[in-house]
MITITOR-58074 format. One line per field, with one value per residue (C-alpha): y, x, z; residue number from 1. Coordinates in pm, whole numbers, m for minus. Example, Ala and Ser with C-alpha at 12.3 -4.5 7.8 and 13.67 -1.06 7.14 Angstrom:
Y c(m450_m106);
X c(1230_1367);
Z c(780_714);
pos c(1_2);
// end
This chain:
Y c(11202_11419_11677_11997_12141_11986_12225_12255_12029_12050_11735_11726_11824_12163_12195_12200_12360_12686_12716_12765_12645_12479_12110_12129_11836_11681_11697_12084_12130_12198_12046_12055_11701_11689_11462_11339_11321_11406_11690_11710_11935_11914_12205_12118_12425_12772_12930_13197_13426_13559_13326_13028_12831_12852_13127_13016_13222_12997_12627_12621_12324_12168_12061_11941_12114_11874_12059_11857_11708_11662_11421_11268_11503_11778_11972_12026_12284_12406_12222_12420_12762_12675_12563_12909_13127_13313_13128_13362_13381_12947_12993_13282_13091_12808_12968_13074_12809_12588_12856_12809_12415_12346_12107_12177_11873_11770_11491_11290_11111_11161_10992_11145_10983_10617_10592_10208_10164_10410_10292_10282_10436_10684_10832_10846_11046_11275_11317_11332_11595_11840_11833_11916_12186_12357_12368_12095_11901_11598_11363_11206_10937_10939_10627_10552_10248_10104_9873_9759_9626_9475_9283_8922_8891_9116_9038_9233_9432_9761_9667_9585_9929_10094_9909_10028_10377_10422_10259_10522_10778_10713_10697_11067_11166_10997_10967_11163_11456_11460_11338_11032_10957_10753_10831_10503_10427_10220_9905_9866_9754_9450_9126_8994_9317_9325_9021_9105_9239_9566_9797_9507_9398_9751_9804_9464_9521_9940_10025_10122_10385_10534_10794_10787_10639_10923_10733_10808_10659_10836_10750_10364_10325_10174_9934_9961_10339_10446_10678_10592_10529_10156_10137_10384_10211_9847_9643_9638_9476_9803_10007_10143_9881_9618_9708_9731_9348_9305_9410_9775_10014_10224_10540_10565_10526_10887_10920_11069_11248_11512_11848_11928_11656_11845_11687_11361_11149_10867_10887_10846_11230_11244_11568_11740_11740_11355_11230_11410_11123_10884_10998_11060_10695_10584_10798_10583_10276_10324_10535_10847_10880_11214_11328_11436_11668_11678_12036_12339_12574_12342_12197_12510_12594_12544_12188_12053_12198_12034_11743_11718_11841_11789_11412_11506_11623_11670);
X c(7412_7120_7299_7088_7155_7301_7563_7647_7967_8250_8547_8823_9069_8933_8856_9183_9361_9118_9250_9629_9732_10060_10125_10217_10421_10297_10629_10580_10209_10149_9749_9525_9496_9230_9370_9128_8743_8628_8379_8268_8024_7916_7867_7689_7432_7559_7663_7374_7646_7837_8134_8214_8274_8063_8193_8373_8182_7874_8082_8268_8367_8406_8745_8632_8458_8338_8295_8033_8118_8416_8277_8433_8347_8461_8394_7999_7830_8044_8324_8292_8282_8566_8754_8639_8759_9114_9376_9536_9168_9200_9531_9458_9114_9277_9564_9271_9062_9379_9486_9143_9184_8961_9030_8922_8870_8646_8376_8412_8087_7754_7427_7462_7739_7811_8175_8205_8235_8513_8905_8969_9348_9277_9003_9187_9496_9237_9080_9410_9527_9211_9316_9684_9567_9315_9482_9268_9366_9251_8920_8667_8485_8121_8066_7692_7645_7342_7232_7560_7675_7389_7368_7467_7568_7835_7954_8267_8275_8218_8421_8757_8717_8735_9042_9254_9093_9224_9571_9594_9495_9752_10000_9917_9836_10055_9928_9984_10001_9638_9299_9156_8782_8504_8126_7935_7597_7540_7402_7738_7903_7637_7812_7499_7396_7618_7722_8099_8111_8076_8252_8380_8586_8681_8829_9011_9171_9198_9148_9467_9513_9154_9188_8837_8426_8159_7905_7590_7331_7002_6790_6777_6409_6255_6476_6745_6639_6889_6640_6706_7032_6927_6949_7230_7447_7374_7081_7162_7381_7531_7522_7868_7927_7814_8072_8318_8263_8336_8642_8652_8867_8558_8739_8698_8313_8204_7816_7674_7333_7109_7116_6710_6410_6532_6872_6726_6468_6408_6421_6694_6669_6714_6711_6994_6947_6806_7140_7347_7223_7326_7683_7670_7597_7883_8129_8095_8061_8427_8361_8563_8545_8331_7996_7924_7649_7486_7473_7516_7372_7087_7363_7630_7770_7397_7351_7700_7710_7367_7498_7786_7719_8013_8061_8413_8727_8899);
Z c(10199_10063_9828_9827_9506_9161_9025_8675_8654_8517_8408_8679_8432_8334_8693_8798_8482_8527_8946_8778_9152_9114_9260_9640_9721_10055_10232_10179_10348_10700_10736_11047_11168_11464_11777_12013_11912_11606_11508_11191_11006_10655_10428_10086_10031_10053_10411_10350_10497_10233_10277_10086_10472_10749_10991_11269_11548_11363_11439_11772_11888_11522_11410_11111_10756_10503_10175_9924_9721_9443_9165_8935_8668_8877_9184_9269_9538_9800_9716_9395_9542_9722_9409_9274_9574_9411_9551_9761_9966_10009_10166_10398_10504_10538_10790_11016_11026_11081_11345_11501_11539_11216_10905_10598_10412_10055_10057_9792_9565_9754_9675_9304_9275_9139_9024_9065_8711_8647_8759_9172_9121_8814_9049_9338_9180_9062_9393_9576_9303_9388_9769_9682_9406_9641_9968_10171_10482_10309_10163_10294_10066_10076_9920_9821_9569_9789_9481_9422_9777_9802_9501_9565_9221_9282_9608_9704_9424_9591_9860_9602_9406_9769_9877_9575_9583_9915_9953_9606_9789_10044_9852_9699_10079_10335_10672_10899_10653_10510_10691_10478_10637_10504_10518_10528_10615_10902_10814_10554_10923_10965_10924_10728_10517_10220_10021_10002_10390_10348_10518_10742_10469_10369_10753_10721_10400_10476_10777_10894_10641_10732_11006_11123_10965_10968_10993_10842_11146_10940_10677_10722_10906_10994_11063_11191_11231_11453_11641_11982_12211_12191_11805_11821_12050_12138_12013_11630_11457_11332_11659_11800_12030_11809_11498_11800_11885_11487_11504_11439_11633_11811_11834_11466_11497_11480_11573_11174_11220_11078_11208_11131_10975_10663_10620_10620_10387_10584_10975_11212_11353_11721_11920_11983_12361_12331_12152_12404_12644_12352_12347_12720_12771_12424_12665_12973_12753_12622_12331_12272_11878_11846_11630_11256_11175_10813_10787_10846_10857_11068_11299_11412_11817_11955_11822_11875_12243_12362_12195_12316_12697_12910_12769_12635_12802_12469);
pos c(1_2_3_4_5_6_7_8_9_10_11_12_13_14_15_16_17_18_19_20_21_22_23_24_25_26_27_28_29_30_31_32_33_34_35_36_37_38_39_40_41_42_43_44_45_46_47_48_49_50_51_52_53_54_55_56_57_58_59_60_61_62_63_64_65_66_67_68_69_70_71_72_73_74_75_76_77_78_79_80_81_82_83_84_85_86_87_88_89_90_91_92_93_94_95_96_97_98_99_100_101_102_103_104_105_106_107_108_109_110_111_112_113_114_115_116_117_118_119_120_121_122_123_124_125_126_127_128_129_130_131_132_133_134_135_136_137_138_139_140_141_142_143_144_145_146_147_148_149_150_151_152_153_154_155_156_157_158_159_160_161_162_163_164_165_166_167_168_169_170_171_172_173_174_175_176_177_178_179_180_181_182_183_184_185_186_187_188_189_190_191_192_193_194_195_196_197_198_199_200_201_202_203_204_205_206_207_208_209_210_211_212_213_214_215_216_217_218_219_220_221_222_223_224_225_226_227_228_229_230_231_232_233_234_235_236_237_238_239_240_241_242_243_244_245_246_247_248_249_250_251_252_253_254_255_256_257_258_259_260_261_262_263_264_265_266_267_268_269_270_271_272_273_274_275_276_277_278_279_280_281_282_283_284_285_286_287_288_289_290_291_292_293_294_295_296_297_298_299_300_301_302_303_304_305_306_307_308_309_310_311_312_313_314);
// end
């Protein structure tokens, strides 16, 4: 995903030394896991409001915050400010946003991001440890080594470093207890587009300990684009219904788009009223998994609500 700012950064360590937040064991934490469809907002730049998360009044119907993004050298952007925020302010956010139905959660990597070459599990148990340090409801992996899964030379590389990073990550954040989502882009689900299967092979080896995909249907035009229902749903080899005849559960294909032209670099924006009809037509298709919006403040209540319409009864 496009990050809009580059933080100074900081190594995990340090990070998490200068919080002085004790380890929460998971057996102790009460998280926010959303049941039902899936509504997800990113937040990467700052809220422009004067809080570190986007105000609830501003994101109704979203059970889901993304904060961007927790590097490996530390946290980054909003996921920064959060890590910043005194930790008697995380926890009392994080009882109302939980009280309102919402998950806070920290999106791991970005396009800035290629951590291929550093160890799967020593990553993960620092990722995991951020989430239990910082009072999260869980991770979601934003995975973005475009050169590498596509490099025939290094088929299934990409695709082994995410297996281990997330069985680790289960093991620091059991199911059931912590939301574990991935973010990849859309072609990654095409039986022909990566070497090592992509995230075909991820879901085969994985998939049961990811909760849901946020998939990223923008910035691949012109082809597949993804800037129609048609692209979106059927006639690609990556549409919804199309990963679904791959073997995907399709409840954990949430729709991924833009909020404005200006979360996106190369196409696959679609207006919020337009992809209404998209999900409108996903609905009656079989399709109950839900929608993420890259970002807010561009996508809030307004967008969500057109987009949504009255395609869900959850």
């Amino acid at each position: 995903m496009f990050s809009t700012s580059f933080s100074r950064l900081f190594t995990l360590c340090s990070a998490l030394a200068s919080l002085g937040v004790g380890y929460a064991a998971p057996h102790a934490r009460r998280n926010q896991i959303p049941t039902g469809p899936k509504f997800v907002i990113y937040s990467d730049g700052l809220t422009g409001t004067g809080t570190v998360l986007p105000p609830l009044d501003q994101i109704q119907g979203f059970n889901v915050v993304n904060l961007a993004f927790l590097l490996t050298s530390g946290p980054a952007d909003q996921a920064q400010n959060w890590a910043n925020t005194p930790a008697d302010q995380r926890k009392q956010l994080k009882q109302q946003y939980n009280s309102a139905g919402v998950s806070l959660v920290v999106s791991a990597f970005g396009e800035t991001e290629h951590p291929t070459s550093q160890d799967p599990a020593t990553v993960a148990n620092a990722l995991a440890q951020f989430v239990l340090n910082t009072d999260l409801d869980g991770i979601d992996v934003d995975y973005e080594e475009f050169v590498l899964m596509a490099d025939k030379n290094q088929a299934g590389v990409g695709e082994a470093w995410l297996t281990t990073l997330t069985q680790t990550l289960r093991q620091q954040l059991p199911q059931g207890q912590f939301i574990l989502s991935h973010a990849p882009v859309g072609p990654w689900f095409s039986p022909d587009f990566c070497p090592g299967g992509g995230y075909l092979t991820v879901d085969k080896n994985v998939g049961q300990l990811i909760d849901w995909y946020n998939i990223q249907f923008y910035n691949q035009s012109p082809d597949p684009g993804y800037d129609n229902c048609d692209s979106l749903l059927t006639t690609t080899s990556s549409s919804i219904f199309s990963i679904q005849k791959s073997g995907v559960d399709v409840n954990k294909l949430v729709i991924g788009k833009p909020g404005t032209q200006a979360d996106i670099t190369n196409g696959g924006f679609i207006e919020p009223a337009t992809l209404g009809t998209c999900v409108q037509q996903a609905v009656a298709g079989g399709w109950n998994a839900g929608v993420m919006a890259f970002q807010f403040p561009h996508a809030n209540t307004a967008w969500l609500s057109a987009v949504k319409g009255s395609s869900f009864t959850a």
